[in-house]
BABATOR-466127 format. One record per residue (C-alpha): x, y, z. Coordinates in steps of 0.001 Angstrom, whole numbers, plus 500000, padded with zeros to 6 digits. Example, Ala and Ser with C-alpha at 12.3 -4.5 7.8 and 13.67 -1.06 7.14 Angstrom:
! BABATOR-466127
512300495500507800 513670498940507140 
***
This chain:
! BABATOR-466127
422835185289865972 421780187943863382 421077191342864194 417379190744862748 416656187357864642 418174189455868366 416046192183867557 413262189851866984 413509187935870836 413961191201872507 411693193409870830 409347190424870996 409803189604874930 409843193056876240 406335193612874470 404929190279876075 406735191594879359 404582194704878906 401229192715878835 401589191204882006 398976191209885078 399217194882886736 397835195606890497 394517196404889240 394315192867887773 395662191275890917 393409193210892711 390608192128890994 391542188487890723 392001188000894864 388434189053895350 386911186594892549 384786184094894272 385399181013892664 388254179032890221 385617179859887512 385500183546887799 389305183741888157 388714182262884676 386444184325883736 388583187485884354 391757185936882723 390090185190879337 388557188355879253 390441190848881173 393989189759880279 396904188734877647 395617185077878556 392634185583876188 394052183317873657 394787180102876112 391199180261877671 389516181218874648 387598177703874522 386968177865877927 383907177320879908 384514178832882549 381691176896884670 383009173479883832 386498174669884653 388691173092887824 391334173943889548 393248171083888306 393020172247884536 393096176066885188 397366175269886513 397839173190883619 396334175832880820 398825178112882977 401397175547882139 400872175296878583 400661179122878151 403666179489879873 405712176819877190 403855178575874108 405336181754874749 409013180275875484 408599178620871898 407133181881870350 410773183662871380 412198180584870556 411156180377866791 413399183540866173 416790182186867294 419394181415864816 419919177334864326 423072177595866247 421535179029869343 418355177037869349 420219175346872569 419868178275874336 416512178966874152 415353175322874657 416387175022878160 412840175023879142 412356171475877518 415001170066879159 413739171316882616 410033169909881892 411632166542881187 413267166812884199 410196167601886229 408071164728884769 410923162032885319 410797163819889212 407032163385889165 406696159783887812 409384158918890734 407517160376893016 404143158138891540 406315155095892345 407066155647896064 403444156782896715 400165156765895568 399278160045896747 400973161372893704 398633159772891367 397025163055889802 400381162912887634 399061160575884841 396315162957884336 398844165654884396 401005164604881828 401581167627879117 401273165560875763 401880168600873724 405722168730874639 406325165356872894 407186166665869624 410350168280871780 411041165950874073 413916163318874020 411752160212875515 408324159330874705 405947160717877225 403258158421876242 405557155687877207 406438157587880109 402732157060881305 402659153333881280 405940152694882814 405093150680886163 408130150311887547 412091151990887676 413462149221885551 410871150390882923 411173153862883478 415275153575883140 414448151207879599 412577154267878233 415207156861878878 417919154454877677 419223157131874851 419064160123877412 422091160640879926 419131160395882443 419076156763882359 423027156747883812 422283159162886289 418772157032887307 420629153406887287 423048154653890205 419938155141892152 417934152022891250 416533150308894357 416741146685895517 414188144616895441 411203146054897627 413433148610898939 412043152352897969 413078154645895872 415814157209897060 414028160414895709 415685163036897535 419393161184896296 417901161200892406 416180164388893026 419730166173893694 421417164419890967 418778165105888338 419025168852889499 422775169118889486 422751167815886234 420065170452884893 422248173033886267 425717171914884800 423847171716881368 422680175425881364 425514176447882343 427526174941880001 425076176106877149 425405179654878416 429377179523878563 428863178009875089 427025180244873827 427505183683875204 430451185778875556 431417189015877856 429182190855879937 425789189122878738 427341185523879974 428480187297883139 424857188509883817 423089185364882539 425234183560884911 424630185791887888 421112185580887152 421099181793887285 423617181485890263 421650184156892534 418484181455891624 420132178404892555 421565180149896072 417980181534897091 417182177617896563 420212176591898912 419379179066901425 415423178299901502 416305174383901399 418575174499904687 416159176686906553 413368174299905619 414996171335906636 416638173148910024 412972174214911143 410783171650910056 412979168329910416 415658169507912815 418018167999910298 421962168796911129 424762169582908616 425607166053907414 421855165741906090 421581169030904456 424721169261902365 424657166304900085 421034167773899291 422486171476898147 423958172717894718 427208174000896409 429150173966893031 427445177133892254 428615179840894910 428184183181894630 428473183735898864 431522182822900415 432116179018900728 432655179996904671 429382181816905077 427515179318903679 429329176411905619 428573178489908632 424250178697907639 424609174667906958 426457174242910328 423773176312912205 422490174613915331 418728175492914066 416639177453912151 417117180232914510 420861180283914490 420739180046910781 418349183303910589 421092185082912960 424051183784910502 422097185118907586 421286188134909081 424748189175908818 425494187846904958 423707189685901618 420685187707902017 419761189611905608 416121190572904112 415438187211904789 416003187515908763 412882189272909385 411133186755910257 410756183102911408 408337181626909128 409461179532905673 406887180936903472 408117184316904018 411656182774903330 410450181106900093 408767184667899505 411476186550899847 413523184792897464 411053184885894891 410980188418895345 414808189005895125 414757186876892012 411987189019890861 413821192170890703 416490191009889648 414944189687886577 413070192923886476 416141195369885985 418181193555883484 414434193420881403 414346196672881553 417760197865880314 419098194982878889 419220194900874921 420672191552875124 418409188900873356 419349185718875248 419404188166878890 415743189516877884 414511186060877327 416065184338880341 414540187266882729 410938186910880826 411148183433881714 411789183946885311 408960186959885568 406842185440883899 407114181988886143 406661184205889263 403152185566887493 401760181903887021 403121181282890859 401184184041891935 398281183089889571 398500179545891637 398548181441894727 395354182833893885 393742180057892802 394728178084896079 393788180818898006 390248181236896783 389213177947896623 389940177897900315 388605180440901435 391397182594902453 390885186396902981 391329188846899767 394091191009901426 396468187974902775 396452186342899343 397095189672897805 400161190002900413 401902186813898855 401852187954895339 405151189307893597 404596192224891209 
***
């Protein structure tokens, strides 16, 4: 990468990082009303002026307020994107790869139940200039046969045939779920090992690691408290290629005898912040929040190009989280100061 085109990204990332929603704009947003004044506030108030500038805010639902989020959130990956040198375009692309991912996921999900079927209206045809299958196709697929005929090119298609179901029999989503993921994560890494070199690969990697661990660790409380599920259940479904704990610690949270056990196991491992309390959304909050500042530091003293625009991603994810938050919480009714308490800032 040039010196001009890494100047670019950063200098670039880390002024978008410095637009971002502040307390007074949370603040504001948790006491709006209604999803159209939370609109209101973001196209006029905010650096989302541009995405709701054709807005009605009146008209607006909840429904297309996430997926303007959405679409904001992939415009600015390809804004830092556009400066990167041909030969690190791979790098910066990871996004894609993860949204074709998540729609493959969702369209799954369509087939085992029709409770999922706000996807087709979902569907974000502006990524299929980037994409590797056609998402238009990916629509009218009815069934997994025709879903594995349209990613026949992709390595998706090998990794969805070892999975394909029996005549009535449904689909195994948590089984492709895992693989699909696993995959995602061998392919970043690889790209960063590929493309980065000394200390900025060591960071980007402990970056990524520390995110996919926080999953692990969220996943088997989850499962221990809500579904009682025991060791054999709960490993096959974890990314334990990726360690950054020891392999014993972690054998010892997955052989917990419940979600109790497992809070007094973690208690004494560096993830103890989460043992305050019993409850999975404080979990799932807490590793948000560790991933948050994380991210945070290396933005702020990192001059590394492909380290500043892996951390934007991640703080600016959290933001549209929290914007999502909101939005949930103030379409139903919950108080100003509680949804104020989940967001991550």
């Amino acid at each position: 990468m040039t010196s001009l085109s890494a100047n670019a990204i950063t200098t670039k990332a880390k002024a978008m990082y410095g637009r971002r929603l502040r307390s007074e704009d949370y603040h504001a947003l948790v006491h709006k009303k209604s999803v159209a004044e939370i609109a209101a506030y973001l196209k006029n108030e905010t650096d989302y002026a541009s995405t709701f500038a054709n807005v009605k805010e009146s008209e607006i639902h909840r429904g297309d307020l996430e997926a303007l989020l959405k679409k904001d959130m992939f415009e600015r990956g390809c804004k830092l994107a556009h400066y990167a040198d041909g030969k690190d375009k791979e790098l910066y692309e990871i996004g894609i790869f993860k949204s074709e991912i998540d729609l493959i996921l969702g369209k799954l999900r369509l087939f085992n139940s029709s409770l999922y079927s706000e996807f087709e209206s979902q569907i974000p045809f502006y990524l299929n200039r980037y994409t590797s299958f056609d998402l238009h196709k990916l629509k009218e697929a009815q069934t997994y046969s025709a879903l594995c005929e349209i990613l026949a090119r992709t390595d998706y298609a090998k990794i969805l045939l070892k999975y394909q179901p029996k005549g009535n029999e449904l689909i195994d989503y948590p089984q492709v779920e895992t693989a699909l993921t696993k995959y995602y994560y061998d392919r970043v890494l690889l790209t960063i090992k590929r493309h980065l070199r000394g200390k900025t690969q060591s960071d980007c990697l402990t970056i990524f690691l520390t995110g996919i661990e926080l999953q692990n660790i969220s996943k088997i409380y989850r499962l221990k408290k809500y579904y009682h599920a025991d060791a054999e259940t709960i490993r096959p479904t974890l990314m334990l290629d990726y360690l950054r704990i020891s392999k014993s610690k972690m054998e010892e949270l997955i052989e917990a005898a419940d979600a109790e056990s497992f809070l007094r196991i973690l208690a004494d491992s560096p993830y103890r912040v989460f043992a305050d309390n019993h409850d999975y959304v404080f979990i799932e909050y807490y590793a948000d929040r560790i991933k948050y500042h994380l991210a945070e530091r290396h933005m702020r003293f990192s001059t590394s190009p492909a380290i500043v625009f892996l951390t934007y991603t991640i703080l600016h994810e959290i933001e549209m989280s929290n914007l999502v938050n909101i939005i949930e919480g103030v379409r139903y009714g919950v108080s100003a100061d509680h949804i104020e308490k989940t967001c991550i800032y």
